[in-house]
Backbone of each chain as ProteinMPNN parsed JSONL, in Angstrom:
{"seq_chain_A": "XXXXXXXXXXXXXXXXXXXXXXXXXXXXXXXXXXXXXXXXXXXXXXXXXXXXXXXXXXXXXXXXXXXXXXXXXXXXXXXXXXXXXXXXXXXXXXXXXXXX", "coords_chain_A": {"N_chain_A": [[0.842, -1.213, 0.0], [0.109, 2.315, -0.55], [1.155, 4.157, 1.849], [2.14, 6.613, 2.093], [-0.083, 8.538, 0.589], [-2.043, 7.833, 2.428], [-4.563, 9.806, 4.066], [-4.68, 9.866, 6.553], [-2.174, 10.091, 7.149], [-1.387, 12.905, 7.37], [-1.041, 15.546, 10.061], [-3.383, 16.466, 11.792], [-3.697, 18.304, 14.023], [-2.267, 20.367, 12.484], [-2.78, 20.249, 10.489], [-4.842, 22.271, 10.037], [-5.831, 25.139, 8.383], [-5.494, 28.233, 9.964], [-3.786, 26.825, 11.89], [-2.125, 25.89, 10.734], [-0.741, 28.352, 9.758], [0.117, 29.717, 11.772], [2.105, 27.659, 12.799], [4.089, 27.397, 11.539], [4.835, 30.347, 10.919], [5.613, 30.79, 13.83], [7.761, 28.581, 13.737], [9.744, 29.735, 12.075], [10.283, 32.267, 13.205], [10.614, 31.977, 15.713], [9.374, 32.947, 17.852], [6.017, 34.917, 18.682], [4.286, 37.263, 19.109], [0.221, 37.667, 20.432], [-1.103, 39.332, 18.73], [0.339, 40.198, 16.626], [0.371, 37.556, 14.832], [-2.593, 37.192, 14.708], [-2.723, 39.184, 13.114], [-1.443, 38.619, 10.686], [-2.158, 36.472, 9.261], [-4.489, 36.987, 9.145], [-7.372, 36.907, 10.647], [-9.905, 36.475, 12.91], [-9.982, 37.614, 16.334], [-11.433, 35.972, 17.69], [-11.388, 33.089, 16.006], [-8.543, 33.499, 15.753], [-7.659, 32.805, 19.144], [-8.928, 30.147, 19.305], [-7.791, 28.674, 17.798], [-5.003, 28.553, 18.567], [-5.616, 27.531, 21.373], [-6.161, 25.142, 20.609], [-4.051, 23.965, 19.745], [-1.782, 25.021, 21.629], [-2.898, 22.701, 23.749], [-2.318, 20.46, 22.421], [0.483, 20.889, 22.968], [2.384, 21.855, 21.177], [2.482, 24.248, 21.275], [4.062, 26.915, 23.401], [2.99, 29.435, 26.431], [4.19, 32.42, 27.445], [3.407, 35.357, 29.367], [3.145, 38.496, 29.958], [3.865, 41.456, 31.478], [3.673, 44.83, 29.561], [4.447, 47.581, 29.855], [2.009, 49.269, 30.479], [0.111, 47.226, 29.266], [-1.012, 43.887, 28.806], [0.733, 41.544, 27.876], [1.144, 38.408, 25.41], [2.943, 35.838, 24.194], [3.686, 33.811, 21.83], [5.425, 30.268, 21.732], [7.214, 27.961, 19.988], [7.136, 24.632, 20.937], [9.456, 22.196, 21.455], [8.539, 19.38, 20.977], [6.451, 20.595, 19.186], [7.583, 21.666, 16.82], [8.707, 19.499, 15.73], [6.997, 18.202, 15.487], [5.723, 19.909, 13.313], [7.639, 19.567, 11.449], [7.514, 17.319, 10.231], [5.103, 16.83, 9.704], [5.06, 18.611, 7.345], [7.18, 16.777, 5.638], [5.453, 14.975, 5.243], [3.219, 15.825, 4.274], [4.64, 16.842, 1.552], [5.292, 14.563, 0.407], [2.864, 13.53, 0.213], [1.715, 15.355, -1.433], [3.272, 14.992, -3.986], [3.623, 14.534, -7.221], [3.835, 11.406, -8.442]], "CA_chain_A": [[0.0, 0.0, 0.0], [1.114, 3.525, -0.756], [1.179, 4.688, 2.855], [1.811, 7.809, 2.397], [-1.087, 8.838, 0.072], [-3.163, 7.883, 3.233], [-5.321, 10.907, 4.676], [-4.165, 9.843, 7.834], [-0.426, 10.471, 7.138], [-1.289, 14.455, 7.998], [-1.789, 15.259, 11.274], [-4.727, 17.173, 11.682], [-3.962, 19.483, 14.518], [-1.812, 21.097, 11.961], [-3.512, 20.855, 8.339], [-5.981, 23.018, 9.748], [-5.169, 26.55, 7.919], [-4.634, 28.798, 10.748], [-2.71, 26.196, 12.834], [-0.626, 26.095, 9.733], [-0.217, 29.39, 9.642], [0.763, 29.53, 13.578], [2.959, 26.847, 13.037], [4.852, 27.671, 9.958], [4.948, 31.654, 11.417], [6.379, 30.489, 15.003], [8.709, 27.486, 13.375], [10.803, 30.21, 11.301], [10.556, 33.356, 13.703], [10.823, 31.46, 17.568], [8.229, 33.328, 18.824], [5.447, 35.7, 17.962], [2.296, 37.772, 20.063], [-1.086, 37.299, 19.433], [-1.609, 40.589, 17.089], [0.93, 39.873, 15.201], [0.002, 36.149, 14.188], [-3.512, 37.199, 14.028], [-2.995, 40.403, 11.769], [-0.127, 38.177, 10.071], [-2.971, 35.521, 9.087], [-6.001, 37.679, 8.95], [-8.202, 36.208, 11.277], [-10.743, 37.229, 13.995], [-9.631, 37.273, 17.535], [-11.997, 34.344, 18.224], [-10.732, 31.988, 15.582], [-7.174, 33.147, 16.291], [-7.898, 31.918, 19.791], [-9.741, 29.163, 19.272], [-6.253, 27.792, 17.193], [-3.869, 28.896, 19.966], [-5.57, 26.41, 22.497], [-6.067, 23.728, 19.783], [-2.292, 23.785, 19.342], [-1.442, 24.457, 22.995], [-3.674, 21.226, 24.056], [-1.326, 19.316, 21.833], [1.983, 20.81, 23.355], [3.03, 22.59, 19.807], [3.157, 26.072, 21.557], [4.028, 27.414, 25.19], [2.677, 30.768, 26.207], [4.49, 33.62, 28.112], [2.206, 36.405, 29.585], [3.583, 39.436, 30.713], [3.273, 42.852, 31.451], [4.859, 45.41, 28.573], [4.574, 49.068, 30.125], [0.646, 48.87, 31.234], [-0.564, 46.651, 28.673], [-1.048, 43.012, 29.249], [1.417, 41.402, 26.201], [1.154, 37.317, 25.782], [3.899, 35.353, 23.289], [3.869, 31.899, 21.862], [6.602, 29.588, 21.253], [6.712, 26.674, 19.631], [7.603, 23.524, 21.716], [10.335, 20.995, 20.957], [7.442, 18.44, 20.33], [5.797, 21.374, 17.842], [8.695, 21.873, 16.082], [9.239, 18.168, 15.592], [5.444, 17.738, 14.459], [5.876, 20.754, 12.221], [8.548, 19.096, 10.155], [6.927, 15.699, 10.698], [3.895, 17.381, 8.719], [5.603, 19.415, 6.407], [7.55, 15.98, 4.714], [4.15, 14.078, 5.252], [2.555, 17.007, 3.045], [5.267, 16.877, 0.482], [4.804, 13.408, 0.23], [0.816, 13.736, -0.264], [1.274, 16.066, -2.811], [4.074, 14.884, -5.09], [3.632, 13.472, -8.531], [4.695, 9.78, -9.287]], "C_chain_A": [[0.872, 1.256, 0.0], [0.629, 4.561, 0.817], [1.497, 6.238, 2.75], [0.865, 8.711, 1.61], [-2.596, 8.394, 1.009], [-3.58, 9.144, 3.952], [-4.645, 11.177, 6.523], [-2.693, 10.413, 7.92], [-0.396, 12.162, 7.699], [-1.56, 14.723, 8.921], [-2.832, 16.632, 11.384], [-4.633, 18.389, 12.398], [-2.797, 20.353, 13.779], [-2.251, 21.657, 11.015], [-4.205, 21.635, 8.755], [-5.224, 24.74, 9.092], [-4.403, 27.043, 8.684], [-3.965, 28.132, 11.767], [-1.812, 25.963, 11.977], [0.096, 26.879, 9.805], [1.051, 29.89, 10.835], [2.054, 28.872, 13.607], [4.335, 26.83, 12.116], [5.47, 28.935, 10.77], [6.178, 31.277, 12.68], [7.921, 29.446, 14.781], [9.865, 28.475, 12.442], [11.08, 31.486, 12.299], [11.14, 32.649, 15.078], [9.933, 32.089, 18.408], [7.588, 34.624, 18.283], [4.012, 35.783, 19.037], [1.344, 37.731, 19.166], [-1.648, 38.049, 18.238], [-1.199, 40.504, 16.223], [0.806, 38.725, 13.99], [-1.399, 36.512, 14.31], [-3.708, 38.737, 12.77], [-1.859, 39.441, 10.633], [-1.273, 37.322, 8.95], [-4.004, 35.748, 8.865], [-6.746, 36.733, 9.202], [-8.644, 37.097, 12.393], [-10.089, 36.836, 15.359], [-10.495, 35.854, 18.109], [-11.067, 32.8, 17.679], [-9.387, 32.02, 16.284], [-7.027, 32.208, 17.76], [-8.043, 30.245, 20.302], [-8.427, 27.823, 18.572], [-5.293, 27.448, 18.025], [-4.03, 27.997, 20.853], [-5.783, 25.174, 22.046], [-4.221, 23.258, 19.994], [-0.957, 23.598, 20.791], [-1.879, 22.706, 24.07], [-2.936, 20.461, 23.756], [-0.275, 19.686, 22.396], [2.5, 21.135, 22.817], [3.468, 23.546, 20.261], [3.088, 26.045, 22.949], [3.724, 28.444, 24.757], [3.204, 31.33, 27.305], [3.352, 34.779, 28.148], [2.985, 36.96, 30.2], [3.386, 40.708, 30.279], [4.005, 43.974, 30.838], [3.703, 47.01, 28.784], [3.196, 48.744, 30.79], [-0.095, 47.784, 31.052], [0.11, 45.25, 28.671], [0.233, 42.164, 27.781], [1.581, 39.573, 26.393], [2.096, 36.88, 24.122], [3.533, 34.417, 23.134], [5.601, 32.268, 21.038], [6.46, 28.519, 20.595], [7.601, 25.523, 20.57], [8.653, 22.884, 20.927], [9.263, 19.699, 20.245], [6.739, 19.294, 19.338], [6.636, 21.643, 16.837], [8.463, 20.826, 15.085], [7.793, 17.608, 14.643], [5.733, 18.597, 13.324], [6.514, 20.346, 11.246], [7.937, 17.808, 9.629], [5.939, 16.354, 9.334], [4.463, 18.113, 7.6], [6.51, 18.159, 5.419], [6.519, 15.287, 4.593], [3.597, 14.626, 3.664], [3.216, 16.672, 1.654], [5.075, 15.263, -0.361], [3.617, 12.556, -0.352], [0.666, 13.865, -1.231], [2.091, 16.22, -3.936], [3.681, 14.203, -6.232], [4.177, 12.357, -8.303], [4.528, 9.724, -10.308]], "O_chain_A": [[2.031, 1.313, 0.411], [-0.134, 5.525, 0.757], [0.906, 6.987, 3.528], [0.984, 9.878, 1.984], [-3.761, 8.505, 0.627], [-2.623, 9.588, 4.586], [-4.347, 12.118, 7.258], [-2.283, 11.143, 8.822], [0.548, 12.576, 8.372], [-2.651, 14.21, 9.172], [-2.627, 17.712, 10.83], [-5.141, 19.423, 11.963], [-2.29, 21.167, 14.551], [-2.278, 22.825, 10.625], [-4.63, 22.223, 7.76], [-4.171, 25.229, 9.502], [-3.185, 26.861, 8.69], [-3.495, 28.861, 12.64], [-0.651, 25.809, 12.356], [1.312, 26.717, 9.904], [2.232, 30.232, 10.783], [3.0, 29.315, 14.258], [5.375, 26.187, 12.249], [6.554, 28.728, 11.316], [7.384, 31.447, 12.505], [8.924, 29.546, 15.488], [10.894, 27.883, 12.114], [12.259, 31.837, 12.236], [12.297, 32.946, 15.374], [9.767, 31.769, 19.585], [8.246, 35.393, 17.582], [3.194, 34.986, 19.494], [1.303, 37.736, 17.936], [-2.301, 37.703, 17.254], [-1.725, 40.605, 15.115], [1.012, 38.828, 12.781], [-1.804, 35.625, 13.559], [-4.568, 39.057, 11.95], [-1.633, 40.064, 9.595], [-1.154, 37.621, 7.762], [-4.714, 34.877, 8.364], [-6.958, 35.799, 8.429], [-8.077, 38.117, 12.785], [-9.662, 35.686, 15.455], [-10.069, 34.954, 18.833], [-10.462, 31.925, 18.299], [-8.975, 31.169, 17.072], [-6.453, 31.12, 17.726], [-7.553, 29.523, 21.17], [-8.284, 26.622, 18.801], [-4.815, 26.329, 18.212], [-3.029, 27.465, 21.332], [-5.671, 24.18, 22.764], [-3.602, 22.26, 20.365], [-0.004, 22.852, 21.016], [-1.2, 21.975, 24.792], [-2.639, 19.595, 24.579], [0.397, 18.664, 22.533], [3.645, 21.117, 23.268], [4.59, 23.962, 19.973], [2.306, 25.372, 23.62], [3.819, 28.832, 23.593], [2.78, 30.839, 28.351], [2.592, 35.061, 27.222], [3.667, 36.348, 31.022], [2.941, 41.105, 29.203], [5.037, 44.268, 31.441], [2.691, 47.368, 28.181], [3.239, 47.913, 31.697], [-0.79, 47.252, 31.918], [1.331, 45.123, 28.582], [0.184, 42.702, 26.674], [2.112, 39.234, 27.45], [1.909, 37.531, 23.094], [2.973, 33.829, 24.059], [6.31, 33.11, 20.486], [5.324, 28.049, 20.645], [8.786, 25.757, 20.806], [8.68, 23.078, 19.711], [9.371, 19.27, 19.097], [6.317, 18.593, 18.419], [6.063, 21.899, 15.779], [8.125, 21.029, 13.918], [7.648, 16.94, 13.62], [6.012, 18.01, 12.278], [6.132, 20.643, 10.114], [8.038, 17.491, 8.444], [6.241, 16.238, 8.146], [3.713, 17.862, 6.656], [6.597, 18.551, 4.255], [6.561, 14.738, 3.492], [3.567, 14.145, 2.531], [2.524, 16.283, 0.713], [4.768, 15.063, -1.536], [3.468, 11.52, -0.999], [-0.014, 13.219, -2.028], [1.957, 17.124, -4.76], [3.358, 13.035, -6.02], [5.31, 12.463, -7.835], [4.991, 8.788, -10.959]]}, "seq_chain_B": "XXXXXXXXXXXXXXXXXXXXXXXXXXXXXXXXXXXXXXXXXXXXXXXXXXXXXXXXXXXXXXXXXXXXXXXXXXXXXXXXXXXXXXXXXXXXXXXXXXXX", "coords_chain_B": {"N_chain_B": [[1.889, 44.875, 4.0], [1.908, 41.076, 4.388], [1.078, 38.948, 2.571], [1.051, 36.762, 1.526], [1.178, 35.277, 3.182], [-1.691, 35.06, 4.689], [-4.137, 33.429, 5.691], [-6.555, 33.368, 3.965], [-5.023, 33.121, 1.51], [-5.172, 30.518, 0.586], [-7.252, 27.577, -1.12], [-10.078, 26.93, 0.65], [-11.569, 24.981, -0.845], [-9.771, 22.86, -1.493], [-7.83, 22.466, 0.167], [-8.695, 20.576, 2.263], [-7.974, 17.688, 3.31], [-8.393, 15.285, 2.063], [-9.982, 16.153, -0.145], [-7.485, 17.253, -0.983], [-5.95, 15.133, -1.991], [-7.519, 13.665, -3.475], [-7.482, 15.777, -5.695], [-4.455, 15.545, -6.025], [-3.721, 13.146, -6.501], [-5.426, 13.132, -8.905], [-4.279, 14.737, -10.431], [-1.586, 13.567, -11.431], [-2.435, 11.189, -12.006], [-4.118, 11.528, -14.0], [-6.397, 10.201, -14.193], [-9.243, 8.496, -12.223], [-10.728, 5.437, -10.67], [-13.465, 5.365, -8.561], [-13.147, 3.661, -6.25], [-10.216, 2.985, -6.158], [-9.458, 5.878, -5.216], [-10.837, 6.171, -3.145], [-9.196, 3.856, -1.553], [-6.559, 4.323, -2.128], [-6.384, 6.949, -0.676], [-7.589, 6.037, 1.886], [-10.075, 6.446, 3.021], [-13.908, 6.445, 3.762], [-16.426, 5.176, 1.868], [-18.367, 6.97, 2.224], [-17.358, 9.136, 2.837], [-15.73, 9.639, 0.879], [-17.034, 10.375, -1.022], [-18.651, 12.926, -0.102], [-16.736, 14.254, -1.035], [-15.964, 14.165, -3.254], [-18.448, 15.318, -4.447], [-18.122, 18.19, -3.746], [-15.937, 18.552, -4.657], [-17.045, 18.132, -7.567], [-19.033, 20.221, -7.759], [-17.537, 22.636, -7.878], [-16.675, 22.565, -9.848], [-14.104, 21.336, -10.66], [-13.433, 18.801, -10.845], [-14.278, 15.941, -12.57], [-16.897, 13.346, -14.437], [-17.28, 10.489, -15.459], [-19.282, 7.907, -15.821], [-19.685, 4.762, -16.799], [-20.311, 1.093, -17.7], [-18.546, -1.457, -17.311], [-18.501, -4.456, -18.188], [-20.371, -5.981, -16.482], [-20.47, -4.284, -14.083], [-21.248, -0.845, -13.142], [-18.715, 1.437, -13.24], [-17.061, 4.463, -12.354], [-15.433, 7.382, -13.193], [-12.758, 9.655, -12.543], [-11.74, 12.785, -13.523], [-9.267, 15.383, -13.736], [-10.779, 18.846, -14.22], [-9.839, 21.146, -16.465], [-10.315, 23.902, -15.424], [-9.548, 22.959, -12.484], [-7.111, 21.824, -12.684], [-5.436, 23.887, -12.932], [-6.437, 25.485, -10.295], [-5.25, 23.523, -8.501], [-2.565, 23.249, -9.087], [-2.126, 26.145, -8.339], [-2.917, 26.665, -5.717], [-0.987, 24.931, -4.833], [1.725, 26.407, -5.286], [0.985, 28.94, -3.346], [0.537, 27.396, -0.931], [3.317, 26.363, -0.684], [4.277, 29.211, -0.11], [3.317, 29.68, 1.761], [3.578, 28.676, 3.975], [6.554, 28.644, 3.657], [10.1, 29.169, 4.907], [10.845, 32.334, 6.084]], "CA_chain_B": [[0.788, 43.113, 4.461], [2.447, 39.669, 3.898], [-0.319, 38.74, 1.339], [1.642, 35.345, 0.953], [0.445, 34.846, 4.738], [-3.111, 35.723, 5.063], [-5.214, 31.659, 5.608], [-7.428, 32.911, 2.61], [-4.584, 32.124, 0.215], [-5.247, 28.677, 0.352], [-8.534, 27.728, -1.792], [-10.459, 25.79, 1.455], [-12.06, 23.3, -1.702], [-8.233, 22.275, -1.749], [-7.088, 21.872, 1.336], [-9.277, 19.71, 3.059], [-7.359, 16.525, 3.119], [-9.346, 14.071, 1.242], [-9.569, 16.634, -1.538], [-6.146, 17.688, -1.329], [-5.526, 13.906, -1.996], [-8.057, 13.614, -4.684], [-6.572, 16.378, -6.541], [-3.318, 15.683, -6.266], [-3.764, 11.979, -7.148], [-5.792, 13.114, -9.969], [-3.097, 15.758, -11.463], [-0.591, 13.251, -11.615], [-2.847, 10.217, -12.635], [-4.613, 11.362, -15.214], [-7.915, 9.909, -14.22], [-8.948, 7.613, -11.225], [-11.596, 5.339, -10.199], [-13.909, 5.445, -7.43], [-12.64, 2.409, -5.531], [-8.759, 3.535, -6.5], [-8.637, 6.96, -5.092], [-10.601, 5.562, -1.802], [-8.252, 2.735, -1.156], [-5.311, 5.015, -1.621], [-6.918, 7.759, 0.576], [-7.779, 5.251, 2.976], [-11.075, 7.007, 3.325], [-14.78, 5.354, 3.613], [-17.347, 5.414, 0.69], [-19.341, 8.467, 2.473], [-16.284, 10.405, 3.056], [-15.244, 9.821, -0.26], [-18.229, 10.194, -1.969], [-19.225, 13.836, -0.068], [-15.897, 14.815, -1.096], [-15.946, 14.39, -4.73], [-19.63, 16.293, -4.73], [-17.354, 19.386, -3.341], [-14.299, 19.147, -6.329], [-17.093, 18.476, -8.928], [-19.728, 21.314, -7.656], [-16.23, 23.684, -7.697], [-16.214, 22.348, -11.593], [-12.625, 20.994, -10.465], [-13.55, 17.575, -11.303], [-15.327, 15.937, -14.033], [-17.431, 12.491, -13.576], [-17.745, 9.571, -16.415], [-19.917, 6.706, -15.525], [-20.022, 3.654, -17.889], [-20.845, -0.078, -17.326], [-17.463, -2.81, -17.337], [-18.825, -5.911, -17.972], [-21.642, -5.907, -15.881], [-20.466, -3.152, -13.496], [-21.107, 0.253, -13.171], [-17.772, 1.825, -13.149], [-17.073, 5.688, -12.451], [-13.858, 7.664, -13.437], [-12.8, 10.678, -11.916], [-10.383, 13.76, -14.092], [-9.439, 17.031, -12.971], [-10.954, 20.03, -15.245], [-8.936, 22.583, -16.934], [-9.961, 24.688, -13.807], [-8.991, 21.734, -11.567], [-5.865, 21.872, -13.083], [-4.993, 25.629, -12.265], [-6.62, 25.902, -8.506], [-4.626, 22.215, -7.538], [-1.282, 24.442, -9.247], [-2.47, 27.661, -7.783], [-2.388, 26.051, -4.506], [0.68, 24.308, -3.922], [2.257, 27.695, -5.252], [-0.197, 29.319, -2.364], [0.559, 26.866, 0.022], [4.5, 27.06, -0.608], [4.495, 30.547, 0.295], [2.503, 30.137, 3.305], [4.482, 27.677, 4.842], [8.473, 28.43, 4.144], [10.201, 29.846, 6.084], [11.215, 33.747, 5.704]], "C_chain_B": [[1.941, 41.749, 3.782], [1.01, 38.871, 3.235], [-0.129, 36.979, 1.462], [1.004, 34.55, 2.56], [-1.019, 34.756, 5.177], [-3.943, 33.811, 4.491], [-5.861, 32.312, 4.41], [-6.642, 32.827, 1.562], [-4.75, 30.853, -0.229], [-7.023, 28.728, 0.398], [-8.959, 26.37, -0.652], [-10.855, 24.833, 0.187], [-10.858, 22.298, -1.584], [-7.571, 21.443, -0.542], [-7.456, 21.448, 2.36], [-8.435, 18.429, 2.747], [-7.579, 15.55, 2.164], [-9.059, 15.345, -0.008], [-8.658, 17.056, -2.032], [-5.591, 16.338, -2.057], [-5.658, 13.341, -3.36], [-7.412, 14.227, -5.871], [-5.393, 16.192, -7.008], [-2.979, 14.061, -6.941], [-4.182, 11.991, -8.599], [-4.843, 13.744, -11.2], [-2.132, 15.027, -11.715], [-0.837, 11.766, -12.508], [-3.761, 10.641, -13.411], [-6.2, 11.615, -15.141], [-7.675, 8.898, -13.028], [-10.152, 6.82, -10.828], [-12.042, 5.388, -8.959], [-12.844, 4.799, -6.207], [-10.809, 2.872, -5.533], [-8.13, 4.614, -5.36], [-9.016, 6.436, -3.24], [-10.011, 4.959, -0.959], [-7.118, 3.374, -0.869], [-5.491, 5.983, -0.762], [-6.89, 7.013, 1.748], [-8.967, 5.645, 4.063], [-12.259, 5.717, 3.138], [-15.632, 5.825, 2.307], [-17.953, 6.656, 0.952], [-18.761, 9.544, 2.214], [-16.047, 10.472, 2.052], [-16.17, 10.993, -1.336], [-18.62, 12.001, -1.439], [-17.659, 14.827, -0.716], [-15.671, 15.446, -2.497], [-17.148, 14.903, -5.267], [-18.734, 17.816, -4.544], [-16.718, 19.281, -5.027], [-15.597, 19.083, -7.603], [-17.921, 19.799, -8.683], [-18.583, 22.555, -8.185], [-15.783, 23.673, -9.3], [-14.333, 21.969, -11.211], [-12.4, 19.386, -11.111], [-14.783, 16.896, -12.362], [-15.368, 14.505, -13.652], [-17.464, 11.716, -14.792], [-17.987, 8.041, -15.837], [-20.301, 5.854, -16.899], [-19.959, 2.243, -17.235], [-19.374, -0.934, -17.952], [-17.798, -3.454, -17.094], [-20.32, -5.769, -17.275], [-21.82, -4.776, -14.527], [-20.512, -1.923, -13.656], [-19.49, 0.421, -12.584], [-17.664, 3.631, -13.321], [-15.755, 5.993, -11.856], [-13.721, 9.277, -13.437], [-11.493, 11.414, -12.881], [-10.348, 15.098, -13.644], [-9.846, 17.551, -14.731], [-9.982, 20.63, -15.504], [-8.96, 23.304, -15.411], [-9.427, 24.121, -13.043], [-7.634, 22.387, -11.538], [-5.29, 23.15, -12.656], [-5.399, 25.91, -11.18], [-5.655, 24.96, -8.024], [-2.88, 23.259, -8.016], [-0.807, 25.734, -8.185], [-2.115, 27.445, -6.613], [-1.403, 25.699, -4.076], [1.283, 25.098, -4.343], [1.994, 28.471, -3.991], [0.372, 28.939, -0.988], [2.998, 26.508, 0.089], [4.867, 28.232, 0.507], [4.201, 30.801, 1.843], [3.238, 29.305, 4.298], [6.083, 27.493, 4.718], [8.568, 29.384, 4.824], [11.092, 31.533, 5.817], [12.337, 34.154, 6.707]], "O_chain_B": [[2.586, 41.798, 2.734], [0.112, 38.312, 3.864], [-1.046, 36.158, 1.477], [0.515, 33.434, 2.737], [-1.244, 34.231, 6.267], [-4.148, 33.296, 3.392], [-5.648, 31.538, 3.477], [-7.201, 32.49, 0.518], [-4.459, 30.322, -1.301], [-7.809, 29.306, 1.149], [-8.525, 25.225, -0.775], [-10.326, 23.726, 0.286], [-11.016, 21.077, -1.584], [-7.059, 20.333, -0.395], [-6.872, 21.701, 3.414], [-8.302, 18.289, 1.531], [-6.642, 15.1, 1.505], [-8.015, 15.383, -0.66], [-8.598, 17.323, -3.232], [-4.642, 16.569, -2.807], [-4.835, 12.842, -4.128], [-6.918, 13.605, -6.812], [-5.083, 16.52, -8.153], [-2.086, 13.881, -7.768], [-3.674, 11.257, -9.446], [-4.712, 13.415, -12.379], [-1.355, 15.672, -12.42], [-0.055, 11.253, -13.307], [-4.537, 9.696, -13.556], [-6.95, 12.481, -15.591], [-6.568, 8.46, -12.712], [-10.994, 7.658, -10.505], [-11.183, 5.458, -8.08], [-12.018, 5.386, -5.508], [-10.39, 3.045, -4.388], [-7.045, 4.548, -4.781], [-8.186, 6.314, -2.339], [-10.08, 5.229, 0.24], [-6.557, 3.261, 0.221], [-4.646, 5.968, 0.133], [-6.13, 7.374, 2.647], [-9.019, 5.418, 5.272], [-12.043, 4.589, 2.694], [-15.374, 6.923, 1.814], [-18.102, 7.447, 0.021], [-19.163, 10.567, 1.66], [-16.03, 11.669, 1.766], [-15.93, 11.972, -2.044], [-18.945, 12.632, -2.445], [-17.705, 16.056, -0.766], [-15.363, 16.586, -2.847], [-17.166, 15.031, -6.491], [-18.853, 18.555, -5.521], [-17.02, 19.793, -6.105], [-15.402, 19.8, -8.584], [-17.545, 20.687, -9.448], [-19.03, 23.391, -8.971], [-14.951, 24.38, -9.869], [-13.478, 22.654, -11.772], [-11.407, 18.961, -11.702], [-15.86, 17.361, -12.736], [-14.513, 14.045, -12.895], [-17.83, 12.545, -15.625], [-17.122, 7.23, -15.505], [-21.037, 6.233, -17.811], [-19.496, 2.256, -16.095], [-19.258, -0.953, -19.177], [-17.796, -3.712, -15.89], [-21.284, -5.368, -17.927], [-22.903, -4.456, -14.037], [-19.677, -1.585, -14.496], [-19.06, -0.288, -11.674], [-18.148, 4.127, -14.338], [-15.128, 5.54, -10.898], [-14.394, 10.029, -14.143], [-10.426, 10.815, -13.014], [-11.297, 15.775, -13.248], [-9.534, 17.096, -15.831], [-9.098, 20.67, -14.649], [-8.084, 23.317, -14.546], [-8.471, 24.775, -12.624], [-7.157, 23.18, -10.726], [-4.47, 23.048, -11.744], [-4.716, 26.824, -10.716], [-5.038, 25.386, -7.048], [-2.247, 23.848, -7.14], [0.211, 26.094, -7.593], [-1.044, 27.922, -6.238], [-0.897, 26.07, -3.017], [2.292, 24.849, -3.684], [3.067, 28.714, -3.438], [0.643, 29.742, -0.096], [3.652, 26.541, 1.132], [5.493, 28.172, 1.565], [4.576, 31.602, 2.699], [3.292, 29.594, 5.493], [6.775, 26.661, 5.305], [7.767, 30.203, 5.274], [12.145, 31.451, 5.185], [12.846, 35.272, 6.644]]}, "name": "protein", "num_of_chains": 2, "seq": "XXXXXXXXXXXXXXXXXXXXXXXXXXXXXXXXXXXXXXXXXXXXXXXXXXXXXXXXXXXXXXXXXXXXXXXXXXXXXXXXXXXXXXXXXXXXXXXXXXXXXXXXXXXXXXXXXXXXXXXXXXXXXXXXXXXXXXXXXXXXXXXXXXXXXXXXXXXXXXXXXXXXXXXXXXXXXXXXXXXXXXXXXXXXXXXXXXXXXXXX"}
């Protein structure tokens, strides 16, 4: 069987768009606040959200929160295990979507 | 703006898994039957089946049903359009995912 033309071969909490985006964004910079990865990605503060704890749940991103002059300022990172998926998914992908 | 960033570069018909699969199986094979693209997906008949209503509604895919032997047999090709969104995309999806 051609295992890697299985659906399964992608992992899911990545293919989704903006956890792509997140993950792609954070995997080349090392870290990035929430305005910037949601104006980066053009998305609503909900969705953006709503990605952020998909992705945290899995262990892809840590989050720093701290306080920058008055205003509240929160970072992601990407994990050693998000990293590791990120590439993981990114030869999966290539794999998916190559010609034979 | 990083244009190359923004989730609506990537055409959702595309990059749902299953149809990313479809497509990309189809652009390289030509043509595919039912039973074929499922097996290599490793999807079920439903999943398959609501999937390839999406690519042909999108005019991405094109449908020829004829009778082998005593079976109905149905054979799946990408369109001209097909052909330029499944392109368009992994150009699209490139961009959105190296690393800057």
């Amino acid at each position: 069987m051609d295992r890697c033309r299985k659906v399964d071969a992608l992992d899911d909490a990545i293919h989704q768009k903006v956890r792509l985006g997140v993950m792609s964004l954070l995997a080349s910079a090392g870290e990035a606040d929430f305005s910037s990865l949601k104006n980066t990605l053009g998305v609503s503060d909900g969705n953006m959200s709503t990605h952020l704890t998909v992705l945290e749940e899995h262990g892809y991103i840590s989050i720093r929160r701290e306080i920058d002059g008055r205003r509240p300022r929160t970072t992601y990172s990407p994990t050693g295990l998000g990293r590791r998926a990120f590439d993981a998914y990114v030869l999966a992908l290539e794999a998916f979507i190559r010609p034979r």
